[in-house]
N, C-alpha and C positions, 0 to 999 in steps of 0.2 A: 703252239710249240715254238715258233718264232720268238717271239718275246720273251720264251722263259730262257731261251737259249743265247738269246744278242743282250739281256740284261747283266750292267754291271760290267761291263764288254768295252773297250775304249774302239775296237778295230774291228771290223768284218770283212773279207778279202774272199768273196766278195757277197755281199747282202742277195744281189739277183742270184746268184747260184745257190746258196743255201736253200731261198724259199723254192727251186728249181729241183730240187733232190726231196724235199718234204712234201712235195704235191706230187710226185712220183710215189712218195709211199713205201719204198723198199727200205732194206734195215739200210742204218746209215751207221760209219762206221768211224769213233772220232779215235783221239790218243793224245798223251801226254807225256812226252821226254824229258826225265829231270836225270839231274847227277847226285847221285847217295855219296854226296862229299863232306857231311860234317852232320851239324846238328840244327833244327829247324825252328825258324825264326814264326812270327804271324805274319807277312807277308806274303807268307806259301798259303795262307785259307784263302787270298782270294780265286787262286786256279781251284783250290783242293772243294771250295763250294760251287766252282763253276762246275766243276766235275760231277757233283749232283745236281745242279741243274739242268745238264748235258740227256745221264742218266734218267733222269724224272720224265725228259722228252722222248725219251724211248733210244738215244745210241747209245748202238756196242760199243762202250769204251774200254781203253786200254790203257795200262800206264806204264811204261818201258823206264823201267830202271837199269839207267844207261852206267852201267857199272867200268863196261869199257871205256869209256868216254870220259869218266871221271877218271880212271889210271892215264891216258895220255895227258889229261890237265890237272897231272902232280895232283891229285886230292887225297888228303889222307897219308901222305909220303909211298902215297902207290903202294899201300898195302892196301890187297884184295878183299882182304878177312875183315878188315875195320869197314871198306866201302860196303862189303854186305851187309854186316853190321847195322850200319846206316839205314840202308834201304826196308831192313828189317824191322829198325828203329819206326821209320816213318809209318808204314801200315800197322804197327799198334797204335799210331798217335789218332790216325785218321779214323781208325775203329772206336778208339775211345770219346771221339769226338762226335761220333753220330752220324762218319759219315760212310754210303751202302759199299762197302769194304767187299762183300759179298757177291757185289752186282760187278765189279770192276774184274778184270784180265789183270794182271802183273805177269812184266815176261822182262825176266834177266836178258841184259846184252850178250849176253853168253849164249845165251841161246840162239840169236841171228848169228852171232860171230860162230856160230862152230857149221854152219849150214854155207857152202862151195856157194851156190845161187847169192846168196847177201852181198859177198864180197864183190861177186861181179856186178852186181847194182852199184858197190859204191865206186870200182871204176870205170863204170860207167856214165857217173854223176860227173867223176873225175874229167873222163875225155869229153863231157859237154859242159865244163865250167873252166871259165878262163883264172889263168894267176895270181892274176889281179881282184877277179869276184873272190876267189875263195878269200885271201888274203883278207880282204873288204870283213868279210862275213865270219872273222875270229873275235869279233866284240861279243856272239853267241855266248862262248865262255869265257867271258871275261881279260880278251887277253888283246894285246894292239900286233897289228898289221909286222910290228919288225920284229916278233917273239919269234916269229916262224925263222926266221934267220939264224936262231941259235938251237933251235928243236923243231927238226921237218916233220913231229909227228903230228903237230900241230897240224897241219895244212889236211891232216886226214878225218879231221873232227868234222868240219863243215860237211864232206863226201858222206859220211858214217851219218849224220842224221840228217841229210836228204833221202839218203838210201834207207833208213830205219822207215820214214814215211811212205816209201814206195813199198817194200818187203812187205808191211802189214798190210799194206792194200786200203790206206784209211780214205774217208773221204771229208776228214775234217783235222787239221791237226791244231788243237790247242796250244797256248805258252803264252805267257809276259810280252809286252812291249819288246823288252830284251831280246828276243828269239826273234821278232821281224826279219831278222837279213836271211836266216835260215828259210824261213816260209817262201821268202821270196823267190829263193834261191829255187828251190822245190818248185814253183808254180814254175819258173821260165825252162828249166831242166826241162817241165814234163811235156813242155811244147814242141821239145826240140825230135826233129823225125829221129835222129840217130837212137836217141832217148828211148824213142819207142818202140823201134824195133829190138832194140837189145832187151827191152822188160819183155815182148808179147815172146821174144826165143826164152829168155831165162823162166817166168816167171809162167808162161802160158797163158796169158789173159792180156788184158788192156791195160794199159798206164791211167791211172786217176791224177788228176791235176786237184791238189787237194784245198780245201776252204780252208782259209788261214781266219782264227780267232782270238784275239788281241785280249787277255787278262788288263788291268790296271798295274801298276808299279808300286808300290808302299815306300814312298820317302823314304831316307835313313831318320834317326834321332836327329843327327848333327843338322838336317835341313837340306838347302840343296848346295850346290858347288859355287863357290864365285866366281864362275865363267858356265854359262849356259850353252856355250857354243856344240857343233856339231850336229848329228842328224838324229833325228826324234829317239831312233833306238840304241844311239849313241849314253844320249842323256840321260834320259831312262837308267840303262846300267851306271851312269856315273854316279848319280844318287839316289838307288835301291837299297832299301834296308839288306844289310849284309852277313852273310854268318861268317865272312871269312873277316868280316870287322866286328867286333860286339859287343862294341861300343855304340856302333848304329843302328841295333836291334835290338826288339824283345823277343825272346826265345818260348814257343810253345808250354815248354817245361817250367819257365821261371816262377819265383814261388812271388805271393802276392804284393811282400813287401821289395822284391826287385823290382813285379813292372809298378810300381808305384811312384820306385826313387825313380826309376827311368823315364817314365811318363815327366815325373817334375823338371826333371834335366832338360826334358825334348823341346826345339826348335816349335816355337808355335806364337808366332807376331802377333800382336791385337790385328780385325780388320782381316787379317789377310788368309786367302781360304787355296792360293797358289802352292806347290809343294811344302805346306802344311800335313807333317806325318799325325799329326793330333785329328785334324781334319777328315784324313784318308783313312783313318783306323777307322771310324766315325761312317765312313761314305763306302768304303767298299769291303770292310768284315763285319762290324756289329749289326751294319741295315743288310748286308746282303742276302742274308733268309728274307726278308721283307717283313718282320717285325720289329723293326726299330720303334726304341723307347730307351730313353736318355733321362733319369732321372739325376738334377742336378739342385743338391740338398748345397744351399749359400746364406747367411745369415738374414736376418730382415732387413739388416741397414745397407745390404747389397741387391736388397729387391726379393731376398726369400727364396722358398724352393720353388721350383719351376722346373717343367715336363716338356720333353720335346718329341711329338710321335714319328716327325718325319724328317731325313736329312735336312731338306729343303731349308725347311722352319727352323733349326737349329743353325746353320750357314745364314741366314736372314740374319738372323739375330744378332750374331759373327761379326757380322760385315759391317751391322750398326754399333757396334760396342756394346750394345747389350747383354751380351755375354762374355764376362772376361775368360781372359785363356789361363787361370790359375783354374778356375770352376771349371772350365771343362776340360782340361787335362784332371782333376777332379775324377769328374763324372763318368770322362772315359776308362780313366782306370780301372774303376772299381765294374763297370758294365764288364771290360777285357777280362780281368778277372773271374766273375761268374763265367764268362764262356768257355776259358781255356781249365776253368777247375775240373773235368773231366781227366782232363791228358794231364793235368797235378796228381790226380786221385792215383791216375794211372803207375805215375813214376813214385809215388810213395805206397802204394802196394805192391810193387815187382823188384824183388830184388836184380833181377838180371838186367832189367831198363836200368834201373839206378848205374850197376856197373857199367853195360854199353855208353852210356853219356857219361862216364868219366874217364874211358877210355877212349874215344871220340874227343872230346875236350882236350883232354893232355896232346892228339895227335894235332888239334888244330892250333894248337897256341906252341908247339914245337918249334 
C-alpha cells in the first residue's frame, strides 16, 4: 500500500507517519480541494490518477469542490452557476476517463459553509495564524502577498482551506506542489493547544495533524520562467500548465489536431529533461498507470521506429541525443491523444458538455 500511494509523488509530509497509520489498519481518510474555476487542462490527471491510486490502497477519499473559494478568487466573474457548472463539468471528465467516480465523496463548499461548526474552525485557524503566515500562504491561489491589500477576502481563503482539512476530519490531504504553504499551514495550526481545544469543543473529537502529499506540477507549453527565483512552491505555481493562460496548456477536451499543433509549439530543448513539459507529460500522466509504452514511428535515416517501455529508457535516450525532441513531441502526442479520446468521445456525444465549455470559455477569456 505504501508504494502504490508515495508513487509518482514529488513530497510526503511525512513518509514515518503515513506507514504509522497503515500499520494501524483503521480506515484512512485522504481529500482533495480544487477550485471549479474554468476548464480543465491534463495537468489535473496527475492528482486525478493519484486519486485512484489513493483509492486502490483502500482510502476514504473525498474531493471538495471548493466552489466558495473559487467566488473569493474572482473565478468565473463570481458567478456561482458557471462555477458549478465547472465542478459538474469535471466529474463527467474523470468518469469518462476511467476513473472510480463511484468510489469518491464529492462535497460542495456549500455544504461546510452553511454548517455554524465550519466557520468556527476557520476562526479558529484564523487566531492561531499570524498576518504575515497567512499573507505568505496566498500563492495557494495564485495570488501575491499585496492583493490582500486591495481585497481582504483574500486573507480568508488560506483559513477556509485549513479549516476544510480539519471539518472533514482527513488524515491525508492531497494537492500539487502549489498547495505546500496550505498543508503546511494545516500541520503547524494543529499543534497549536489553542487549536485543539477549540476543534475537541466544536468538533467533539480530536484534531488530526494531517499527512501532506505532494502531486508533481506539469510545466506550462511556454517552458519555465526566466528567473527561477523563490521558494519551491513559489515556482511551481510560476510555471504550471495553466487554464487561466491557454496558451500554456492542453485541455482535457482538446480535439486531436489542437494537442498536436500545441505539442509542436511546446518548450522542449534537445538533452534537457529539466522543466521540459514534453518530458513531464511523458513521466507523470502517460506512465503514471504504470504501463508506459512510447511508440515512436521516425524514418530509417533517423534510426527507424523505436519502442520505449519505460520512462527511464526513454530520458536515457533524451539526455544522449538519441532521441530528438521533434520525434517525441511526435510520439507524445499521439500516445496523449489515445488517452484523453475518452473525455473527446465524451464532449462529442453530450450536447450539454459541448455548451458548458462554451460557456466557461466565453467567461474565461472575458
Amino acid at each position: 500500500m505504501f508504494n502504490l500511494i508515495v508513487r509518482n509523488t514529488l513530497e510526503v509530509v511525512t513518509e514515518e507517519e503515513l506507514k504509522s497509520i497503515l500499520e494501524k489498519g483503521d480506515t484512512i481518510k485522504g481529500y482533495i480541494g480544487y477550485e471549479p474555476s474554468g476548464l480543465y487542462h491534463v495537468g489535473w490527471l496527475t492528482w486525478m490518477f493519484k486519486v485512484s491510486d489513493l483509492i486502490e490502497a483502500g482510502v476514504d477519499f473525498t474531493i471538495l469542490e471548493a466552489t466558495w473559494h473559487a467566488f473569493i478568487n474572482d473565478k468565473l466573474g463570481g458567478n456561482m452557476d458557471l462555477i458549478r457548472s465547472s465542478a459538474r463539468l469535471l466529474r463527467e471528465f474523470m468518469g469518462a476517463l476511467g476513473l472510480p467516480v463511484d468510489r469518491v465523496k464529492f462535497v460542495d463548499a456549500e455544504e461546510l459553509a452553511s454548517d455554524p461548526d465550519y466557520w468556527a474552525l476557520v476562526i479558529g485557524v484564523a487566531k492561531n495564524s499570524s498576518l504575515a503566515r497567512v499573507k505568505r500562504a496566498l500563492t495557494i491561489m495564485g495570488r501575491r502577498a499585496e492583493e490582500a491589500e486591495i481585497d481582504a477576502s483574500k486573507l480568508i481563503y488560506p483559513a477556509m482551506q485549513v479549516a476544510d482539512i480539519f471539518y472533514l476530519d482527513l488524515d491525508i490531504a492531497l494537492g500539487g506542489m502549489d498547495q505546500r504553504k496550505a498543508h503546511m499551514l494545516a500541520r503547524d495550526v494543529a499543534d497549536k493547544e489553542e487549536m485543539k481545544r477549540t476543534y475537541e469543543r466544536v468538533m467533539g473529537r480530536k484534531l488530526k495533524k494531517p499527512i501532506a502529499i505532494h502531486t508533481p506540477i506539469i510545466t506550462g507549453l511556454q517552458g519555465p520562467p526566466k528567473t527561477g527565483a523563490g521558494e519551491v512552491d513559489e515556482v511551481y505555481a510560476e510555471t504550471k500548465m495553466s487554464k487561466s493562460k491557454p496558451e500554456t496548456a492542453i485541455f482535457i477536451h482538446d480535439t486531436p489536431e489542437a494537442i498536436r499543433e500545441k505539442i509542436r509549439r511546446a518548450y522542449c530543448p534537445p538533452k534537457t529533461l529539466e522543466f521540459n513539459p514534453i518530458i513531464e507529460i511523458n513521466k507523470y500522466i502517460l506512465a503514471a498507470r504504470g504501463d508506459y509504452k512510447l511508440q515512436v514511428d521516425r524514418p530509417s535515416k533517423y534510426g527507424g521506429p523505436i519502442e520505449f517501455n519505460s520512462v527511464s529508457e526513454m530520458e536515457k535516450a533524451y539526455v544522449k541525443g538519441e532521441l530528438h525532441p521533434l520525434d517525441l513531441k511526435e510520439a507524445t502526442a499521439q500516445a496523449l491523444i489515445e488517452l484523453l479520446k475518452p473525455a473527446r468521445n465524451l464532449v462529442e456525444s453530450k450536447s450539454s458538455i459541448r455548451e458548458a465549455i462554451e460557456l466557461i470559455s466565453k467567461a474565461v477569456t472575458r
